[in-house]
C-alpha positions as CSV (number, residue, x, y, z in Angstrom):
1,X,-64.8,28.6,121.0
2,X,-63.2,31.7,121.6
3,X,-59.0,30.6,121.5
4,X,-57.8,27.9,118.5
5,X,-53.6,28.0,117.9
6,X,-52.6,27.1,114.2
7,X,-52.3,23.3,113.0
8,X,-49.8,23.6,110.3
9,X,-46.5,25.8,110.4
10,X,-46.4,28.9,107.7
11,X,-45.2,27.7,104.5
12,X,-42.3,30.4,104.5
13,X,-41.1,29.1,108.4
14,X,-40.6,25.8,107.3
15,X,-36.8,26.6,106.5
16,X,-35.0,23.2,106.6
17,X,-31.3,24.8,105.8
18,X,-29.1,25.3,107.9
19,X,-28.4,28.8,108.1
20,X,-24.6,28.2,109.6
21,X,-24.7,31.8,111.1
22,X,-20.8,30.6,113.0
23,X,-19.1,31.2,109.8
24,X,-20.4,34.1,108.3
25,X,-17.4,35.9,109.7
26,X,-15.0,33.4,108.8
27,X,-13.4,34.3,105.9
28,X,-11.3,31.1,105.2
29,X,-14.1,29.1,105.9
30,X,-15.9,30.8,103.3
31,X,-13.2,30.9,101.0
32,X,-12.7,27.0,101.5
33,X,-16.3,26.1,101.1
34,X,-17.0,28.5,97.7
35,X,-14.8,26.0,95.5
36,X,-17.7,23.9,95.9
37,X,-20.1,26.2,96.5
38,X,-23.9,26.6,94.7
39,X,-25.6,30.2,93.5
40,X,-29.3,30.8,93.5
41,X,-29.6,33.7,90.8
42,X,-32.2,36.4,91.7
43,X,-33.9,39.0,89.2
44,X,-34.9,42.6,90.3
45,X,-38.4,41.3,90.3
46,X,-37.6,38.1,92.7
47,X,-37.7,35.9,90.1
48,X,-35.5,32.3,89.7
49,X,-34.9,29.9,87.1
50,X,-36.8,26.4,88.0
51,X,-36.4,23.4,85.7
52,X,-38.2,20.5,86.6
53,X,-39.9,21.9,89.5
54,X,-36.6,22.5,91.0
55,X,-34.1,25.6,91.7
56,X,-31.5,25.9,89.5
57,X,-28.0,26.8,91.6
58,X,-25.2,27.1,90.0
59,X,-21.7,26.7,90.7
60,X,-20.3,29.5,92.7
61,X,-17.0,29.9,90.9
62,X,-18.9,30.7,87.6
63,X,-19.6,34.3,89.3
64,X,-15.8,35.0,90.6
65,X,-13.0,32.6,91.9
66,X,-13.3,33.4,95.7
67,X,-16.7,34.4,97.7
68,X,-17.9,37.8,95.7
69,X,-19.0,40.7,98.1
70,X,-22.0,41.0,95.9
71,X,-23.5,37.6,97.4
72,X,-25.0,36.8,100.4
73,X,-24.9,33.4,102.4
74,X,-27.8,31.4,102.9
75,X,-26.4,28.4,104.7
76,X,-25.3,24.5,104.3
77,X,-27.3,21.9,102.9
78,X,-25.3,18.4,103.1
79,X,-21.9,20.1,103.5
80,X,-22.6,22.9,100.6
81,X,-22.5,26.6,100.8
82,X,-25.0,27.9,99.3
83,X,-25.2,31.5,98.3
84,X,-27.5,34.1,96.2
85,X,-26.6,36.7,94.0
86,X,-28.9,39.0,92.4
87,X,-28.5,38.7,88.4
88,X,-30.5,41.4,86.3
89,X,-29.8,39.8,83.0
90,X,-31.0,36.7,84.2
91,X,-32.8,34.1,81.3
92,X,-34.8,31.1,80.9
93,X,-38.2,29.5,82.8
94,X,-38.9,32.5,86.0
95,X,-40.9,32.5,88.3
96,X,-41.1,34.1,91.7
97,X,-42.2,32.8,95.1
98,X,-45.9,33.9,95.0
99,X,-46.6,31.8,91.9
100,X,-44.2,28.8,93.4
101,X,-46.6,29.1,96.2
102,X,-49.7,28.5,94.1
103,X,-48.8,24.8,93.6
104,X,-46.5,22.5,95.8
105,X,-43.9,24.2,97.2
106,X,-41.2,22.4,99.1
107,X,-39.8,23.6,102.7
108,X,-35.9,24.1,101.4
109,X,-37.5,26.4,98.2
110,X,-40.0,28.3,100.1
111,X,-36.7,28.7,102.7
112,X,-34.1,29.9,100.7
113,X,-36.3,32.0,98.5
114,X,-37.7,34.1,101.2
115,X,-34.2,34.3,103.2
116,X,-32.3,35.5,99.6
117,X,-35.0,37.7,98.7
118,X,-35.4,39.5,101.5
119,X,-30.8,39.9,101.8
120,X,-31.0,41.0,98.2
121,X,-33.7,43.7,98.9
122,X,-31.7,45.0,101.3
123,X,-28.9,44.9,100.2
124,X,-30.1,47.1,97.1
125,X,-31.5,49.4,99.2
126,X,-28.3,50.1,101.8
127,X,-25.5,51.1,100.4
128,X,-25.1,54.5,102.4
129,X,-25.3,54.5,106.5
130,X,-28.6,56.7,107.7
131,X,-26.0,58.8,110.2
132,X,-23.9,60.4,107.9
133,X,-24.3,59.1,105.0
134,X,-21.1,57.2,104.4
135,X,-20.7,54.5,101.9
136,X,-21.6,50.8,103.1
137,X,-19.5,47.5,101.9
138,X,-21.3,44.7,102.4
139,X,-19.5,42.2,105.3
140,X,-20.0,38.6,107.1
141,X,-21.1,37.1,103.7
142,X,-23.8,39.4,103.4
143,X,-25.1,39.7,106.9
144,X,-24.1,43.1,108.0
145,X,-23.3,46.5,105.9
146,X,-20.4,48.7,107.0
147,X,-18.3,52.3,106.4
148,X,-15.0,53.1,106.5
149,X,-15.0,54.3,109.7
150,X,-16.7,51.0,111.6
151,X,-20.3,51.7,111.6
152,X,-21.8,48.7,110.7
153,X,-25.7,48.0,110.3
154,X,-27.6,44.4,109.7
155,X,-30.7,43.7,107.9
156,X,-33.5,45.5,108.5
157,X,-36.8,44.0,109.1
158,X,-39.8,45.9,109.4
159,X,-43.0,44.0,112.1
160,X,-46.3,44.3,110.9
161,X,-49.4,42.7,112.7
162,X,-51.9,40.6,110.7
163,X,-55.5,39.7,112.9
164,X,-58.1,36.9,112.2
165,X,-61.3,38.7,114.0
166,X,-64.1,36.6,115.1
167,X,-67.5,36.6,117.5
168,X,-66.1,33.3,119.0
169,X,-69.0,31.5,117.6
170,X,-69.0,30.8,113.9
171,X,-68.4,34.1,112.2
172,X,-65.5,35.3,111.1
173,X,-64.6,39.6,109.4
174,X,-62.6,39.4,106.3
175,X,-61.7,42.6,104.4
176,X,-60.7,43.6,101.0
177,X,-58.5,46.3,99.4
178,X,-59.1,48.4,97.0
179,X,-56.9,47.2,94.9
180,X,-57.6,43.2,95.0
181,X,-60.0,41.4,92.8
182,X,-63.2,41.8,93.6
183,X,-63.7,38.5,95.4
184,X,-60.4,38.4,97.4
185,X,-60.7,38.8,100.6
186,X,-57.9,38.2,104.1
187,X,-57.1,39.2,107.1
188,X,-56.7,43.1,108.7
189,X,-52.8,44.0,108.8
190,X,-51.1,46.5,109.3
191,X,-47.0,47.9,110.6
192,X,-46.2,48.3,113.7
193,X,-45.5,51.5,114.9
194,X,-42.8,53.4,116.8
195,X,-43.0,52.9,120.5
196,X,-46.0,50.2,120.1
197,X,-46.3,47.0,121.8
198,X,-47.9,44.2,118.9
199,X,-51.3,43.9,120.8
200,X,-51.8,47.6,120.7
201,X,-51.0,47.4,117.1
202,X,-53.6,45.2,116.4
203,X,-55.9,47.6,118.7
204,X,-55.1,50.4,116.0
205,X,-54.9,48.7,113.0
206,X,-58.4,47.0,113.6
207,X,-60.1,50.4,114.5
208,X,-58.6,52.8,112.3
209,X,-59.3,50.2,109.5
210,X,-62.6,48.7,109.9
211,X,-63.7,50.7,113.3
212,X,-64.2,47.6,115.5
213,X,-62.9,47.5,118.9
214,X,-61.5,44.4,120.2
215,X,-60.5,42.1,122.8
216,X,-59.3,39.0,124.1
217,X,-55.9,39.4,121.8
218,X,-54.4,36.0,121.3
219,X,-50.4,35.2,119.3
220,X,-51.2,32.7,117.1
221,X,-47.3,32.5,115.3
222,X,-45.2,34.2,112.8
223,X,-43.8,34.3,109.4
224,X,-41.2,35.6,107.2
225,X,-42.2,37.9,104.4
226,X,-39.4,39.1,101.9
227,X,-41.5,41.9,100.0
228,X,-40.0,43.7,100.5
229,X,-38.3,42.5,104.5
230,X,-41.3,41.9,106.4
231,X,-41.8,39.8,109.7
232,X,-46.0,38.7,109.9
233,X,-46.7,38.4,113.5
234,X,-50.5,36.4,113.7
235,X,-52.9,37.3,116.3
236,X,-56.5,36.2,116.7
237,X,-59.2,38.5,118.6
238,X,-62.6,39.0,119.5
239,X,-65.2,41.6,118.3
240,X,-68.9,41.8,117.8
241,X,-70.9,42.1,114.9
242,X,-73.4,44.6,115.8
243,X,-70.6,47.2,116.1
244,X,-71.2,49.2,112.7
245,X,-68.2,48.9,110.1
246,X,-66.5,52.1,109.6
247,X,-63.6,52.2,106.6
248,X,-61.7,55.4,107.6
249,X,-58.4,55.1,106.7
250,X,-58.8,54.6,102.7
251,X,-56.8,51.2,102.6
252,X,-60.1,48.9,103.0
253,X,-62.5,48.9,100.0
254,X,-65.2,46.8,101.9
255,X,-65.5,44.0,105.1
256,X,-68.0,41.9,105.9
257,X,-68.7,38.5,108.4
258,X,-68.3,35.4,106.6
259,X,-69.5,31.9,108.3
260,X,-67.3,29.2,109.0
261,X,-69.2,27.1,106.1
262,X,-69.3,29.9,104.1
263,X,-65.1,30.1,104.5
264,X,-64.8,26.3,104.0
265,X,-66.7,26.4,100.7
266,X,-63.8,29.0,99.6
267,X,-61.1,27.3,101.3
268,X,-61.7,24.1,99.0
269,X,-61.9,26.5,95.8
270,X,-58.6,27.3,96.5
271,X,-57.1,30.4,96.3
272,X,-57.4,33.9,94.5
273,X,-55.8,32.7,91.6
274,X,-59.1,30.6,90.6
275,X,-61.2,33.5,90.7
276,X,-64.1,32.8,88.0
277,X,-65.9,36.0,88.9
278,X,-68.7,34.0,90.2
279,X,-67.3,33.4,93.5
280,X,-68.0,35.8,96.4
281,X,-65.2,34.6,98.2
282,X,-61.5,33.9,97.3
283,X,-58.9,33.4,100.4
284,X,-55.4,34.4,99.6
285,X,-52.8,31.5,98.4
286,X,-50.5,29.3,100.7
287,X,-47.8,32.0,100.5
288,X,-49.4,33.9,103.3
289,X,-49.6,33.1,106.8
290,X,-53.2,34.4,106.1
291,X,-54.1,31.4,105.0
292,X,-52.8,28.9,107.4
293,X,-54.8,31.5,110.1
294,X,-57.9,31.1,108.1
295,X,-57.7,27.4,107.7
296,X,-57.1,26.9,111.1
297,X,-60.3,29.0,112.0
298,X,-61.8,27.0,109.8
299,X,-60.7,23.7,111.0
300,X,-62.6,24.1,114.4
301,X,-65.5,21.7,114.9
């Protein structure tokens, strides 16, 4: 079977808050709403305070009496703003949204975690225009960046293609980096380029990476991916085995063809972070769209 479409959605597109995009503007509304208000706290490294397997938000007016220029909106959840804020002192039990995702991670968390993170990134990273170089306020509760003189610029998100290759039979071409463990493999992936269209993305990625030409290129779904301000758009596509592996652009270590049986065994290990160094194959965690591509590879009788 040559086509399959995912059977579960990406862990970090299960957002279940609403984002309430019609008052980011409003500045009453926003004043009204931050009395009662709730603040997720971010570190520079991504990392929240959890107690009880649970984000700890705390009360907006503990950071300034009306909404502070230095927080970004995330939405309403049962009538409450909710806001983050990124907090370099912050204290207590951290943890980020990769090790969140090695265990049960709930649709809300894995939501508001990927939407803050990826505000606060850039945020940190935009306060002067790329014209002129004029100073940028943040404006619309954290949703836009402008100068004195009206330019005004939104968040930047950067597309990058990620491609589950396989023979349409029961093989499928997983790659390492140079970098990973030695067991972990995924997915080829790769940013789109200026002036490309995403199936001719895939095209490159695949042969200036592993040297395979393709075909038969198949949108499987996407997913948000806040490290830094990422968008994962999933393809699928066909390529045969006898074509020689070439590695030519330094960023893959080693590929090879893995059997479906071969990915179920790893699938039901878990994820890289139960590497023994036994294992030849380790799949990366439910953080990625990678897996839930994989998996539903996998899943075909």
């Amino acid at each position: 079977m040559s086509a399959f479409q995912l059977n579960s959605v990406p862990l970090l597109s299960r957002s279940v808050v609403d984002r309430a995009e019609q008052i980011r503007g409003d500045a009453r509304a926003l004043k009204e709403g931050w009395a009662e208000a709730k603040l997720l706290r971010v570190n520079r490294r991504g990392q929240v305070r959890i107690e009880e397997g649970a984000l700890v938000l705390d009360a907006a007016v503990e950071l300034s009496a009306e909404p502070s220029p230095a927080a970004v909106f995330l939405g309403v959840e049962d009538g409450v703003h909710l806001w983050a804020v990124r907090d370099p002192e912050l204290e207590g039990a951290l943890t980020d949204l990769r090790a969140l995702a090695g265990g049960a991670v709930d649709d809300r968390t894995a939501g508001l975690l990927s939407t803050a993170i990826a505000l606060l990134n850039w945020h940190d990273k935009a306060g002067f225009h790329g014209a002129d170089g004029a100073v940028t306020t943040s404006a619309k509760a954290g949703w836009s960046r402008v100068t004195e003189s009206g330019y005004e610029e939104f968040p930047r998100i950067d597309p990058a293609v990620i491609c589950l290759i396989h023979d349409g039979g029961e093989r499928v071409l997983l790659a390492r980096q140079s970098s990973w463990p030695k067991s972990l493999f995924s997915l080829l992936a790769g940013f789109v380029e200026a002036g490309e269209s995403l199936e001719r993305c895939v095209e490159r990625e695949v042969r200036e990476e592993v040297g395979l030409d393709v075909r038969e290129i198949s949108y499987l779904g996407s997913q948000p991916w806040p490290f830094p301000r990422s968008l994962m758009l999933g393809f699928a596509a066909l390529a045969d085995p006898a074509q020689p592996l070439t590695f030519s652009d330094g960023e893959i270590a080693e590929a090879d063809w893995f059997t479906r049986a071969q990915v179920r065994e790893a699938l039901a290990v878990g994820d890289w972070s139960n590497r023994d160094g036994e294992t030849r194959l380790l799949l990366p965690g439910s953080i990625s769209i990678a897996r839930t591509i994989i998996e539903s590879w996998a899943a075909i009788d």
